[in-house]
C-alpha positions in Angstrom: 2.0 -81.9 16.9 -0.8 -82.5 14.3 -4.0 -82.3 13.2 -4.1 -86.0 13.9 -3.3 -85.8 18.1 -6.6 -86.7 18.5 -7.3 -89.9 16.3 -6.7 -91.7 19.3 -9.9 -90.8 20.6 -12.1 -91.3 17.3 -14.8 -93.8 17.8 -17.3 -95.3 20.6 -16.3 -95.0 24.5 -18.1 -96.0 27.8 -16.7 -93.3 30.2 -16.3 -93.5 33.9 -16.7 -89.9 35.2 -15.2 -89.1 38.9 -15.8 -85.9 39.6 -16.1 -83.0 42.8 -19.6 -82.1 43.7 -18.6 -78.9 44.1 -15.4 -77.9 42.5 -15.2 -74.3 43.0 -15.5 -75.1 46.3 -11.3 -75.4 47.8 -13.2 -77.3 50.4 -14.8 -79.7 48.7 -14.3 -83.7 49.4 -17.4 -85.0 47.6 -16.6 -87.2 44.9 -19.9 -88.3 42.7 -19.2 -91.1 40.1 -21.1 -92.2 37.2 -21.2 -93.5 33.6 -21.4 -92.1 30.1 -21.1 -93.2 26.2 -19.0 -91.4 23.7 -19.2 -91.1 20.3 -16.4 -89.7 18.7 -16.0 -88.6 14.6 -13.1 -87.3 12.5 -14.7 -83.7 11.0 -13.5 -81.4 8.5 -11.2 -83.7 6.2 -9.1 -84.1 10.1 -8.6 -80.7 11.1 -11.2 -81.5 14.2 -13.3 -83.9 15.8 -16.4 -83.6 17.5 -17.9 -85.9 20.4 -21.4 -86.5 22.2 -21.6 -87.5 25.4 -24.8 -88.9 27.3 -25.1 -90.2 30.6 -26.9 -90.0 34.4 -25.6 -88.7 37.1 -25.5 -89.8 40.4 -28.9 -88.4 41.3 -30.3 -89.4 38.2 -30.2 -86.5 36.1 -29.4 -86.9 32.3 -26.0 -85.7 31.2 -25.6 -84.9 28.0 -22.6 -83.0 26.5 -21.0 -81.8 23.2 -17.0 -81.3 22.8 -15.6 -79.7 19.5 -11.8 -79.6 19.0 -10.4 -77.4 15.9 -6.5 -78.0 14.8 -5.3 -74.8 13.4 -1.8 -75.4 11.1 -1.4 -71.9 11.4 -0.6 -71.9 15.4 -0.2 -75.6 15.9 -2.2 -75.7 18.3 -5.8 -77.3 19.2 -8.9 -75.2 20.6 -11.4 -77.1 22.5 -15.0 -76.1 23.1 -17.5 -77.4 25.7 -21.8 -77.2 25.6 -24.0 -79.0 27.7 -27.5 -79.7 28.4 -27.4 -78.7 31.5 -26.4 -74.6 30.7 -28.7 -74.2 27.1 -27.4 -71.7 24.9 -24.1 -71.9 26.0 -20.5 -72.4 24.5 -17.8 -72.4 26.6 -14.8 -70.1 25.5 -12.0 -72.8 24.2 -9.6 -74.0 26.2 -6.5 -74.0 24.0 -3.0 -76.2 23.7 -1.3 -78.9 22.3 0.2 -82.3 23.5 4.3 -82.2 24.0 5.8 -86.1 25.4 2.1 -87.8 24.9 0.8 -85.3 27.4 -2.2 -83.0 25.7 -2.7 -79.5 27.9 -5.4 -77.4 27.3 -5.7 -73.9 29.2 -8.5 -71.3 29.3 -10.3 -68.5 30.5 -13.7 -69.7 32.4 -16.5 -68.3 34.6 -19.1 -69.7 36.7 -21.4 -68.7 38.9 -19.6 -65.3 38.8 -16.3 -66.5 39.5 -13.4 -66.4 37.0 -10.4 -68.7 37.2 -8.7 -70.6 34.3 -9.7 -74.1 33.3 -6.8 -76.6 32.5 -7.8 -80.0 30.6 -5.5 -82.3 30.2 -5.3 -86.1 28.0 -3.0 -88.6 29.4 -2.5 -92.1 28.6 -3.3 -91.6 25.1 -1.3 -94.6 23.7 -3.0 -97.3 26.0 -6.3 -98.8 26.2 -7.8 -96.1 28.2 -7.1 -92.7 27.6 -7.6 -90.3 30.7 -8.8 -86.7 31.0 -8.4 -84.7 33.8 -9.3 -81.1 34.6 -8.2 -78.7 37.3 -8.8 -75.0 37.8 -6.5 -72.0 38.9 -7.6 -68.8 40.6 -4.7 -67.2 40.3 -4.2 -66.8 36.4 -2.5 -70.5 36.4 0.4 -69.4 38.7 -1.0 -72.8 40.6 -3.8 -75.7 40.3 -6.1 -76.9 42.1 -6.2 -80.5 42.4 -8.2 -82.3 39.5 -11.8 -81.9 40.3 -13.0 -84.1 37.4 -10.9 -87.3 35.8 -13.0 -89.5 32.9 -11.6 -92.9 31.8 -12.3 -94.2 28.7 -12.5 -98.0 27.5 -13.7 -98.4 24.0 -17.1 -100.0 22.9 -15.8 -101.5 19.7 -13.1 -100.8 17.0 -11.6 -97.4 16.5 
């Protein structure tokens, strides 16, 4: 574990987004798909990164989100935040983790819509050409998981 985990992911990305329409909803079996680019740059001399993702939506709505991930030495660990377009004003709280075997796993606290649960992201694949990040929730303080309700796959634009 190091502040360079995430080098993998420095640089430009076209991202294809899979995700439930509704994923609070256990029910749910509505998949929407679409497209995004990422940008991706080291911040901080290395101890983070930042990206900015912009896209549409299946309906045609812009997407347009921020990610900021902070290394701490001190807990050796990462903390990810999360802002988008779509909810002005707001920063998620960070999910926090670390990668162990080439497997990154983030956990949080969340809320939405008045619900609380904990968010889990996690980064697999990391060493080939098209890292994959997954999320899943858990209503029950992460005794168990939902199944993933959002999965991006990323194939780089150019050089890293």
């Amino acid at each position: 574990m190091s502040a360079t985990d995430f080098d993998f992911l420095l640089g430009d990305w076209s991202v294809h987004h899979r995700r439930l329409t509704d994923s609070l909803d256990p029910d749910c079996t509505t998949w929407d798909e679409f497209e995004s680019i990422a940008e991706v740059e080291s911040i901080l001399g290395g101890l983070g990164n930042a990206d900015q993702t912009r896209g549409t939506l299946a309906d045609g709505t812009a997407f347009d989100g921020y990610s900021l991930r902070l290394y701490s030495p001190e807990t050796d660990e990462w903390a990810i935040w999360w802002a988008s377009a779509s909810r002005p004003g707001v920063l998620d709280d960070p999910v926090r983790g670390r990668f162990v075997d080439g497997v990154g796993t983030f956990i949080g606290p969340a809320e939405h819509g008045g619900i609380a649960f904990h968010a889990r992201f996690r980064w697999l694949d990391t060493d080939g050409p098209n890292p994959v990040w997954e999320q899943d929730f858990s209503f029950d303080e992460g005794v168990s998981w939902a199944p993933v309700n959002w999965r991006m796959v990323h194939t780089r634009r150019g050089p890293a």
